[in-house]
NULUMTOR-570739 format. One line per 3 residues: number of its first residue (from 1); their letters; for each residue z, y, x of C-alpha. Coordinates in nm, 4 decimals, decimal comma, m for minus. Each point is the difference from the previous one (the first is absolute). Example, Ala and Ser with C-alpha at 12.3 -4.5 7.8 and 13.67 -1.06 7.14 Angstrom:
% NULUMTOR-570739
1 = AS = 0,7800/m0,4500/1,2300 | m0,0660/0,3440/0,1370
END
This chain:
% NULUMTOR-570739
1 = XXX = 0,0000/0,0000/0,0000 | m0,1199/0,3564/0,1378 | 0,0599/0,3475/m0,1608
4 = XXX = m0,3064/0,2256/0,0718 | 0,2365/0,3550/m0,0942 | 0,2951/0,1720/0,0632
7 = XXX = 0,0227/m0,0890/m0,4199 | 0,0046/m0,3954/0,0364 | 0,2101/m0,0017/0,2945
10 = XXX = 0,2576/0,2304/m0,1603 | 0,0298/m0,2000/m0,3114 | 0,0181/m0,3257/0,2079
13 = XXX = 0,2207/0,1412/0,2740 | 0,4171/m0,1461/m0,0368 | 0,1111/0,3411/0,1150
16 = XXX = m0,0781/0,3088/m0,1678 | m0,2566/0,1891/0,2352 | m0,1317/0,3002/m0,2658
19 = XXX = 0,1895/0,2560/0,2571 | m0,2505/m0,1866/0,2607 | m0,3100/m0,0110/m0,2043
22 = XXX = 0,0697/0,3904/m0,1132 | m0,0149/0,1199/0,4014 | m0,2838/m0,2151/0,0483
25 = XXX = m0,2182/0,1547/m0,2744 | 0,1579/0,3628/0,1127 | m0,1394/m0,0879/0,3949
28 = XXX = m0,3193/m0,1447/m0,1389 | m0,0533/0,3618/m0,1418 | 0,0825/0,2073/0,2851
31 = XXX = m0,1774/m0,2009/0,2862 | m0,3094/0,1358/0,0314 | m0,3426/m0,2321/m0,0509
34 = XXX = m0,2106/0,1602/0,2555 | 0,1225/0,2236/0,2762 | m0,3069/0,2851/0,0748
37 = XXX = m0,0374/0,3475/0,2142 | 0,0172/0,1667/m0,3181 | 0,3290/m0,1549/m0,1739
40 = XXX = 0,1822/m0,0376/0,3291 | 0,2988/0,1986/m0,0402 | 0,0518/m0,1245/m0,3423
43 = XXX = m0,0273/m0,3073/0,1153 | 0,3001/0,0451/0,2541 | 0,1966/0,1023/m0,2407
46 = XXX = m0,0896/m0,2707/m0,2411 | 0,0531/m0,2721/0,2581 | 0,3422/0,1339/0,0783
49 = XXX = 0,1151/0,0088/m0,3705 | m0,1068/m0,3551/m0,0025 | 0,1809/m0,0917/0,3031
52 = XXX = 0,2848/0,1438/m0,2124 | m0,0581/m0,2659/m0,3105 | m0,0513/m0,2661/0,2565
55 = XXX = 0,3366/0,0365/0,1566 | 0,1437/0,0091/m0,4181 | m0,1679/m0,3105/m0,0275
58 = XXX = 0,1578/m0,2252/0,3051 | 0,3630/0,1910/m0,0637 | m0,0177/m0,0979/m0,3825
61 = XXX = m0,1024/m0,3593/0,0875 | 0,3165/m0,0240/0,2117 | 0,2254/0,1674/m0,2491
64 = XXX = m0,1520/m0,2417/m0,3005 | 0,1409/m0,3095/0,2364 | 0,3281/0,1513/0,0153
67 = XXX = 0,1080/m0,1845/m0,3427 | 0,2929/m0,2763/m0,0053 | m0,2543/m0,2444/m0,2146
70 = XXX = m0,1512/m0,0052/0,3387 | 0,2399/0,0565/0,2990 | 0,2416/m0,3201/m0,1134
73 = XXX = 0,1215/m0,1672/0,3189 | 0,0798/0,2141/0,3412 | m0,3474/m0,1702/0,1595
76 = XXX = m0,1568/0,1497/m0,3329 | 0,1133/0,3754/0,1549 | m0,1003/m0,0901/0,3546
79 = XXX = m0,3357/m0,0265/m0,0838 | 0,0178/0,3110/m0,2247 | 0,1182/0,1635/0,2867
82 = XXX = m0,2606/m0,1231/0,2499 | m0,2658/0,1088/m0,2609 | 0,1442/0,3113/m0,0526
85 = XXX = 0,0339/0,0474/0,3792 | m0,3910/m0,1248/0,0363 | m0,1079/0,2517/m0,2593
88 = XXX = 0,2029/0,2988/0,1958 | m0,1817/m0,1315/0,2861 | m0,3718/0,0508/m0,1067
91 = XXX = 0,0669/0,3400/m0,1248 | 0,1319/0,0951/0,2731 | m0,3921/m0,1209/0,1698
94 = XXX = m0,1678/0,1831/m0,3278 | 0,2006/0,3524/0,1958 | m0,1216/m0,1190/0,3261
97 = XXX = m0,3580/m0,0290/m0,1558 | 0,0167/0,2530/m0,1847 | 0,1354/0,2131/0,3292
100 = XXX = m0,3432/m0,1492/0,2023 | m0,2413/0,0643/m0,2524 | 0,0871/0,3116/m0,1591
103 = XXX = 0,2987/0,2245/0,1040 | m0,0325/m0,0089/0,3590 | m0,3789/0,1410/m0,0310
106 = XXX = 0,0622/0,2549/m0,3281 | m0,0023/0,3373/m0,0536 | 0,0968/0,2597/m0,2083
109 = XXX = m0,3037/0,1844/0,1261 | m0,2877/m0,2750/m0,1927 | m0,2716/0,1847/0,2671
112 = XXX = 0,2561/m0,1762/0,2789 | 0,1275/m0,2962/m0,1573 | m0,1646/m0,2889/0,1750
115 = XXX = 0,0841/m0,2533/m0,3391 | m0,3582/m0,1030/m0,0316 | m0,1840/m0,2055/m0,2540
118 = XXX = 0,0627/m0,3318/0,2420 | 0,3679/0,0545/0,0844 | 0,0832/0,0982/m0,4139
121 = XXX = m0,1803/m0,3018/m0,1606 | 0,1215/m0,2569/0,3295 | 0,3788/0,0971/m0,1331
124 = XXX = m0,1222/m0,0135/m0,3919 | m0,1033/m0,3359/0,0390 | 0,3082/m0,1018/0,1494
127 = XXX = 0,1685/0,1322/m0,2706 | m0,2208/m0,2108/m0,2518 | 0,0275/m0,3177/0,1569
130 = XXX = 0,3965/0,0521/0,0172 | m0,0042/0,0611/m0,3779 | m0,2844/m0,2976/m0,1071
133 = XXX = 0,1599/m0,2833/0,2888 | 0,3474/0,0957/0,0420 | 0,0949/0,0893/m0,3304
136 = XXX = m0,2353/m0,1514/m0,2767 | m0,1335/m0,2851/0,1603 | 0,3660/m0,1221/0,1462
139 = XXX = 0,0920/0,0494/m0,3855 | m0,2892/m0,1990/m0,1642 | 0,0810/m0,2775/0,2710
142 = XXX = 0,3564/m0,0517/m0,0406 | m0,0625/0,0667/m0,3850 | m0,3016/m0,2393/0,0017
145 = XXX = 0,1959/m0,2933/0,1711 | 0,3300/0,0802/m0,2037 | m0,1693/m0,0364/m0,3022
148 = XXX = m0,1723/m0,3753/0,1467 | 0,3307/m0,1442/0,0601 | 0,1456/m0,2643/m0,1708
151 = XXX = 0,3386/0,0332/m0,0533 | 0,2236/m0,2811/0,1585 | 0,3919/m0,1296/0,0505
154 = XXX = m0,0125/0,1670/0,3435 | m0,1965/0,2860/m0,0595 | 0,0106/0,2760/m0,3375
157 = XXX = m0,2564/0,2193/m0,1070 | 0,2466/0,3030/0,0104 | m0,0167/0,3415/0,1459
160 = XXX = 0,1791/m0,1742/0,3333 | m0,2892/m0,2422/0,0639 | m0,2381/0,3296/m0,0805
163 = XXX = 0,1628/0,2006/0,3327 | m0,0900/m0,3024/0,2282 | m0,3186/m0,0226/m0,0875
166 = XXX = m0,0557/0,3580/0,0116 | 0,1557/0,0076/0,3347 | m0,1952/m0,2672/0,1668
169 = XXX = m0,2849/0,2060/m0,1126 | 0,0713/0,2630/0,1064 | 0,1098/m0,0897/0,3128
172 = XXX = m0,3526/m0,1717/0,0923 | m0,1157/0,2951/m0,1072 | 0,1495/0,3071/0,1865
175 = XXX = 0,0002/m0,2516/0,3268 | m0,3796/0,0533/m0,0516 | 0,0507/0,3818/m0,0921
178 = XXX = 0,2177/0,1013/0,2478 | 0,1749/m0,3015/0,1732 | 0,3318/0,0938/m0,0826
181 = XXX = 0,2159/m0,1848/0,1986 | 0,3912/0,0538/0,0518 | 0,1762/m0,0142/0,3178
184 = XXX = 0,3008/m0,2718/0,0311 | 0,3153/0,0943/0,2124 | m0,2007/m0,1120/0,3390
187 = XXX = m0,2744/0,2208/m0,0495 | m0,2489/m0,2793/m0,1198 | m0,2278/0,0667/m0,2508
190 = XXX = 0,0468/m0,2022/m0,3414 | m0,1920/m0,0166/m0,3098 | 0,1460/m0,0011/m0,3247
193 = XXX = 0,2620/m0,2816/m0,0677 | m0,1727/m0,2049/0,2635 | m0,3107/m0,0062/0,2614
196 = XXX = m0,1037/m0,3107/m0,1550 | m0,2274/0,0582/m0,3229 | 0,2270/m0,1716/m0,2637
199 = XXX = m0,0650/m0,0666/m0,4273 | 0,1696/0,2006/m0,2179 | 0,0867/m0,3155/m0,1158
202 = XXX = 0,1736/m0,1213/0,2836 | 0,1914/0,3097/0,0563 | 0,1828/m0,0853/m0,3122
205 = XXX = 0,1113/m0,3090/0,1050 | 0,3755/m0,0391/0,1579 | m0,1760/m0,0523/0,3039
208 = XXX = m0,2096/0,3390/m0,0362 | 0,2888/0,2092/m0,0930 | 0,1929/m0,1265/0,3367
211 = XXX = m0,3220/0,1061/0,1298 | 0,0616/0,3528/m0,1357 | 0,3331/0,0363/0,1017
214 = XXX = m0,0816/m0,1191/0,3524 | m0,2524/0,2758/0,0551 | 0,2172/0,2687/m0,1510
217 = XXX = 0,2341/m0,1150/0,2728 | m0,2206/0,0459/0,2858 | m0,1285/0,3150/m0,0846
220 = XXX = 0,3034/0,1411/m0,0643 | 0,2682/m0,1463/0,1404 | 0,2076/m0,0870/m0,3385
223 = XXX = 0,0912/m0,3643/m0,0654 | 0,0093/m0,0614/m0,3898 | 0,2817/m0,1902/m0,0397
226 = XXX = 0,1351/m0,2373/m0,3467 | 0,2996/0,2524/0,0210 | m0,2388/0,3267/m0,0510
229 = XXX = m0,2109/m0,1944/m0,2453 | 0,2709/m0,0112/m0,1839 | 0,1488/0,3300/m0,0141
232 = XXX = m0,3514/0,1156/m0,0708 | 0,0160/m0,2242/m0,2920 | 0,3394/0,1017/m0,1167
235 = XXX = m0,1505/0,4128/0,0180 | m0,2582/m0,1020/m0,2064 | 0,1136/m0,1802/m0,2693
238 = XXX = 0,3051/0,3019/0,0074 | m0,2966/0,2640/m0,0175 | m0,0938/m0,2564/m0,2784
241 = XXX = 0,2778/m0,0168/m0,1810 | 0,0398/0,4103/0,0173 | m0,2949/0,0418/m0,1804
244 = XXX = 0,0708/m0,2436/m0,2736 | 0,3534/0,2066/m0,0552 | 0,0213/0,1810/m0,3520
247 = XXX = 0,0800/0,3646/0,0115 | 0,3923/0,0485/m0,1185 | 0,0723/0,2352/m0,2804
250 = XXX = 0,1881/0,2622/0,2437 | m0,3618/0,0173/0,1748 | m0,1828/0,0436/m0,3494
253 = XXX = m0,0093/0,3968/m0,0544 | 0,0789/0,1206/m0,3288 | m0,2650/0,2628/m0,1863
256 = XXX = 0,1910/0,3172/m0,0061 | 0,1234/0,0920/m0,3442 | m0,1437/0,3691/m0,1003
259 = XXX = 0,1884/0,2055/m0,1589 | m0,0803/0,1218/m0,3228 | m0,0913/0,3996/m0,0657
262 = XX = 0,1750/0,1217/m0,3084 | m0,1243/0,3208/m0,1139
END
């Protein structure tokens, strides 16, 4: 099953991306077609204000993950956090980019601005192919092959099982973008949750979530122990609890009484 539109793939998509979809038609709008001698400066700033969408985009994908349906178990959160960290990390190459191609060589005099034709459309279709391969087509993969799985003992189709598909995805993906690679304590370069190319699948298994916690310990030095797993559980299920908690009638404000005008 393949959805041809931002349409399909938001009505089939388990988390709600209409936030996504919304900056996506908004940069679709502002990027220009065709970049000429004659709209150039329009053009710059049309690129820029796309740049701007772009950026919406990738921080309201993150923020969309943030959701406790999701993030269940602390492995759960470490790859939020290495996705969130991975997405921090190719913005920060859009700036660079965006630094090469444009800023370093602009002016606010257009007759000395060296931001030709080439250097503008070279940094617009960067831009594109960050929107159309990062964003959409990592979301019509991992929506694709959520919607294809059948449901068994060991594995639910719930949001959960949704976040490692996505991240597998995504990881193949930016490695290809931008190679985003963390460093360890050592110094050595490591890929995300392993340097071994590894199912989403089998990164839900007990032996892929050891995996997980392995690699968070090399690359930063923290050993996730049985007694932090389980004060992490006992916050949560008191966050939990919190929220289920009825308001007491001392909190409940009372409408003021107003007083009545005799004449």
């Amino acid at each position: 099953m393949t959805f041809n539109s931002w349409v399909e793939l938001e009505a089939n998509c388990p988390i709600n991306i209409s936030r996504i979809k919304r900056y996506h038609n908004d940069f679709n709008t502002l990027l220009p077609e065709k970049i000429t001698n004659e709209n150039l400066n329009q053009s710059k700033e049309r690129v820029m204000s796309a740049r701007s969408c772009l950026d919406s985009m990738i921080i309201t994908f993150v923020q969309l993950l943030y959701d406790r349906n999701i993030l269940i178990e602390p492995t759960d959160k470490i790859l939020y956090a290495w996705l969130s960290d991975n997405f921090g990390r190719y913005i920060k190459k859009l700036d660079e980019d965006e630094m090469d191609f444009v800023i370093k060589f602009d002016e606010a005099d257009p007759a000395k601005s060296m931001v030709g034709i080439s250097r503008l459309s070279a940094y617009a279709k960067l831009l594109r192919t960050t929107a159309d391969s990062l964003i959409y087509e990592s979301l019509l993969k991992a929506t694709d092959e959520y919607n294809e799985l059948k449901a068994t003992e060991k594995i639910k189709k719930v949001p959960r099982t949704f976040l490692y598909i996505l991240f597998q995805v995504l990881s193949i993906t930016l490695g290809v973008m931008g190679g985003l690679a963390r460093e360890d304590m050592k110094g050595s370069k490591r890929g995300m949750a392993t340097t071994m190319p590894l199912s989403w699948q089998s990164l839900m298994t007990p032996g892929g979530q050891e995996l997980i916690k392995d690699d968070y310990t090399a690359q930063t030095g923290k050993k996730i122990s049985k007694e932090l797993l389980e004060q992490i559980k006992n916050l949560e299920e008191e966050a939990e609890d919190s929220d289920k908690e009825e308001p007491t009638e001392e909190s409940e404000e009372e409408p003021e009484e107003k007083e009545e005008e005799h004449e």
